[in-house]
Each structure stands twice: as structure tokens, then as C-alpha cells.
C-alpha positions, 0 to 999 in steps of 0.5 A, spaced: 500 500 500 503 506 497 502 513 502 504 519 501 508 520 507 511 513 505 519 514 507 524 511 502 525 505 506 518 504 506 519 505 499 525 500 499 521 496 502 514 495 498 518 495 491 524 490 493 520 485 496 526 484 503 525 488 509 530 495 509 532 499 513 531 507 515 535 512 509 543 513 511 546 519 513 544 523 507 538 528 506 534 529 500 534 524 494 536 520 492 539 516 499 542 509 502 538 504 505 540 498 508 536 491 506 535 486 512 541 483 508 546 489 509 546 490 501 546 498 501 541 500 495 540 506 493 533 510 493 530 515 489 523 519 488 521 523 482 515 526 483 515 530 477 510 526 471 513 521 468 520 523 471 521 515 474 518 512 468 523 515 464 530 515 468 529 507 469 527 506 460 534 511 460 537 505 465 536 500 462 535 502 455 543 504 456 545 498 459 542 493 455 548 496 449 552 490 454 557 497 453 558 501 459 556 499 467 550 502 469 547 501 477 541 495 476 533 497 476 531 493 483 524 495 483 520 502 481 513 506 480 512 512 478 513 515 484 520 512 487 526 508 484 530 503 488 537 500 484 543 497 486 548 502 490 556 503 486 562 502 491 566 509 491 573 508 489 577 513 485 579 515 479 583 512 475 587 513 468 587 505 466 579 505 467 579 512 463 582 508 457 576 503 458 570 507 460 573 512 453 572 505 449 566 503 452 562 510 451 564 508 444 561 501 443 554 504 447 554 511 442 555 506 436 549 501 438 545 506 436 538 509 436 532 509 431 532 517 430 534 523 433 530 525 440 528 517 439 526 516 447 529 509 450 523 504 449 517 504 454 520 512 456 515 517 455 516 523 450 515 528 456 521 527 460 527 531 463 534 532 464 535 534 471 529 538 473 529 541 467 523 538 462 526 535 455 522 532 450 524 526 447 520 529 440 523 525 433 527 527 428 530 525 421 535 531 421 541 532 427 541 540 426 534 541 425 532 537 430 537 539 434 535 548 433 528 546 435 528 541 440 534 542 444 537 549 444 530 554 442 525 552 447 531 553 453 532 559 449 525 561 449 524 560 458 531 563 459 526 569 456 520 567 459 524 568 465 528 574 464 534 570 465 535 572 457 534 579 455 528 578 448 534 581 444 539 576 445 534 571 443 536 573 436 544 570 437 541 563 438 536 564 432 542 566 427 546 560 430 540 556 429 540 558 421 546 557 421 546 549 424 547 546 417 554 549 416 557 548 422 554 541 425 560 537 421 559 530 416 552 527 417 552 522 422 546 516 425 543 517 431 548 514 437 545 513 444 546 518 448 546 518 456 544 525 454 547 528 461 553 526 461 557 531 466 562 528 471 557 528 477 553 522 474 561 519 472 561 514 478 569 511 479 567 505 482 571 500 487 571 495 482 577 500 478 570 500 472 567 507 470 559 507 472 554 511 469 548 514 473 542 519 472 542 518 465 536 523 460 538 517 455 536 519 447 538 519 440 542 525 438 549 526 436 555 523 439 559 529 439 554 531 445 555 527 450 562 528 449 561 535 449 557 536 455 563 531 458 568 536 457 563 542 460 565 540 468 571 537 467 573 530 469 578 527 472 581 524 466 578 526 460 585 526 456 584 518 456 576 517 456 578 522 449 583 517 447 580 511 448 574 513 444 578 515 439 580 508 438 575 505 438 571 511 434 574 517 431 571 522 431 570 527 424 575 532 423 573 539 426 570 536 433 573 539 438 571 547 433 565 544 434 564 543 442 561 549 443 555 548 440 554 542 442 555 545 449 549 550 448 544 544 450 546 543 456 548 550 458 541 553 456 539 548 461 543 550 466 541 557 464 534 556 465 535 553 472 541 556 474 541 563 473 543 569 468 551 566 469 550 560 464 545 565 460 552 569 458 557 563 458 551 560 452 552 567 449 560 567 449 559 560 446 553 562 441 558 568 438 563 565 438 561 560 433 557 565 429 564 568 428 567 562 425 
């Protein structure tokens, strides 16, 4: 019987089927509980509609690549999550190597068309707390311009962290997307919010993924949102991905612009600060 004031242990418990203890330690979501076993598990609670629904079809959807490690799904329902918990370790450059050759066997499996959602995840889904459509597409610099970059740009306005006019900057980059997207590539599958925050460095000496907002899109664009925030490493993720699968000349002139989705995001969540680096990013690439 699900409660509206149900706990996450209580929650642990319904959809794991095993007695759980209270959270550990840690406020917010997602937390630690504890099984009657001892097994640690995470728990999670996302009481945006569909919002669980789509993060358990991204989960799986990627970890069904047989390419990266990603924590199991133990039980869901549209209100909370319970998966397997990620002993810590740390960085480590042989790993990097490895997680770089991974990330490029689970961008090559591929996905039916840009903006695809993972099967059984809802179209309306969300990068972070940010909704995201999951709207198809045939075209990457188009679907691109309207799915991901101009709706952020139109609730930056909305809510005044953009002024009108400097909406005009993303429309002329928009227009000019054709140009400056580099050599036609299929759909890859994307993890979708690839920053180092959701890059877990296990004790097992393997990369592991978690909060993935999984679609079809460019590959470049996990990259890309990879080298925003940095992460430790990321000269050997790069090499490692560029063994197993190179990318077309001029991919490092075009990280900005596969930045702009993640930065317009932050920018409708965070403020004015990431409106202006959106901006330098934008102007930058319209002066090529």
C-alpha cells in the first residue's frame, strides 16, 4: 500500500520485496538504505510526471548496449526508484582508457532517430529538473535548433534570465546549424547528461554511469557536455574513444555548440551566469 508520507525505506521496502532499513546519513534524494541483508541500495523519488518512468527506460535502455556499467533497476513506480548502490573508489587513468572505449561501443549501438526516447520512456521527460522532450527527428541540426537549444532559449526569456534581444544570437546560430554541425552522422545513444557528477569511479577500478536523460542525438554531445565540468581524466576517456571511434575532423571547433544544450539548461535553472557563458559560446561560433 503506497502513502504519501511513505519514507524511502518504506519505499525500499514495498518495491524490493526484503525488509530495509531507515535512509543513511544523507538528506534529500536520492539516499542509502540498508536491506535486512546489509546490501546498501540506493533510493530515489521523482515526483515530477513521468520523471521515474523515464530515468529507469534511460537505465536500462543504456545498459542493455552490454557497453558501459550502469547501477541495476531493483524495483520502481512512478513515484520512487530503488537500484543497486556503486562502491566509491577513485579515479583512475587505466579505467579512463576503458570507460573512453566503452562510451564508444554504447554511442555506436545506436538509436532509431534523433530525440528517439529509450523504449517504454515517455516523450515528456527531463534532464535534471529541467523538462526535455524526447520529440523525433530525421535531421541532427534541425532537430537539434528546435528541440534542444530554442525552447531553453525561449524560458531563459520567459524568465528574464535572457534579455528578448539576445534571443536573436541563438536564432542566427540556429540558421546557421547546417554549416557548422560537421559530416552527417546516425543517431548514437546518448546518456544525454553526461557531466562528471553522474561519472561514478567505482571500487571495482570500472567507470559507472548514473542519472542518465538517455536519447538519440549526436555523439559529439555527450562528449561535449563531458568536457563542460571537467573530469578527472578526460585526456584518456578522449583517447580511448578515439580508438575505438574517431571522431570527424573539426570536433573539438565544434564543442561549443554542442555545449549550448546543456548550458541553456543550466541557464534556465541556474541563473543569468550560464545565460552569458551560452552567449560567449553562441558568438563565438557565429564568428567562425
Amino acid at each position: 500500500m503506497v502513502t504519501r508520507d511513505e519514507d524511502p525505506g518504506q519505499a525500499a521496502s514495498r518495491l524490493t520485496g526484503r525488509p530495509a532499513g531507515a535512509a543513511r546519513g544523507l538528506s534529500g534524494s536520492p539516499v542509502e538504505v540498508l536491506l535486512d541483508d546489509g546490501t546498501p541500495v540506493m533510493v530515489k523519488r521523482g515526483d515530477a510526471p513521468g520523471a521515474v518512468r523515464a530515468e529507469v527506460a534511460g537505465l536500462r535502455w543504456l545498459a542493455a548496449a552490454g557497453a558501459v556499467r550502469l547501477p541495476a533497476v531493483l524495483g520502481h513506480d512512478e513515484r520512487w526508484m530503488v537500484t543497486e548502490r556503486v562502491a566509491a573508489g577513485a579515479p583512475d587513468a587505466k579505467a579512463a582508457l576503458r570507460f573512453g572505449h566503452a562510451l564508444a561501443a554504447l554511442h555506436a549501438s545506436g538509436a532509431p532517430r534523433f530525440g528517439a526516447p529509450p523504449p517504454g520512456g515517455p516523450e515528456d521527460a527531463y534532464i535534471g529538473l529541467a523538462p526535455m522532450r524526447n520529440a523525433e527527428g530525421a535531421e541532427w541540426s534541425g532537430w537539434y535548433a528546435e528541440h534542444r537549444v530554442l525552447p531553453y532559449v525561449r524560458r531563459a526569456v520567459e524568465r528574464g534570465t535572457l534579455r528578448p534581444g539576445e534571443a536573436a544570437v541563438f536564432e542566427r546560430l540556429c540558421a546557421r546549424l547546417p554549416e557548422l554541425a560537421g559530416p552527417a552522422e546516425p543517431p548514437a545513444r546518448l546518456h544525454g547528461d553526461l557531466w562528471s557528477g553522474n561519472v561514478l569511479w567505482g571500487a571495482d577500478g570500472e567507470v559507472w554511469l548514473i542519472d542518465p536523460a538517455a536519447h538519440g542525438g549526436h555523439r559529439e554531445t555527450d562528449l561535449a557536455m563531458l568536457q563542460l565540468f571537467g573530469c578527472p581524466h578526460l585526456d584518456r576517456v578522449l583517447a580511448g574513444y578515439q580508438e575505438r571511434a574517431p571522431l570527424a575532423d573539426g570536433w573539438r571547433e565544434r564543442v561549443g555548440v554542442h555545449q549550448l544544450f546543456p548550458l541553456l539548461v543550466h541557464a534556465v535553472l541556474f541563473g543569468r551566469g550560464y545565460a552569458e557563458q551560452a552567449l560567449t559560446v553562441a558568438r563565438g561560433a557565429l564568428a567562425k
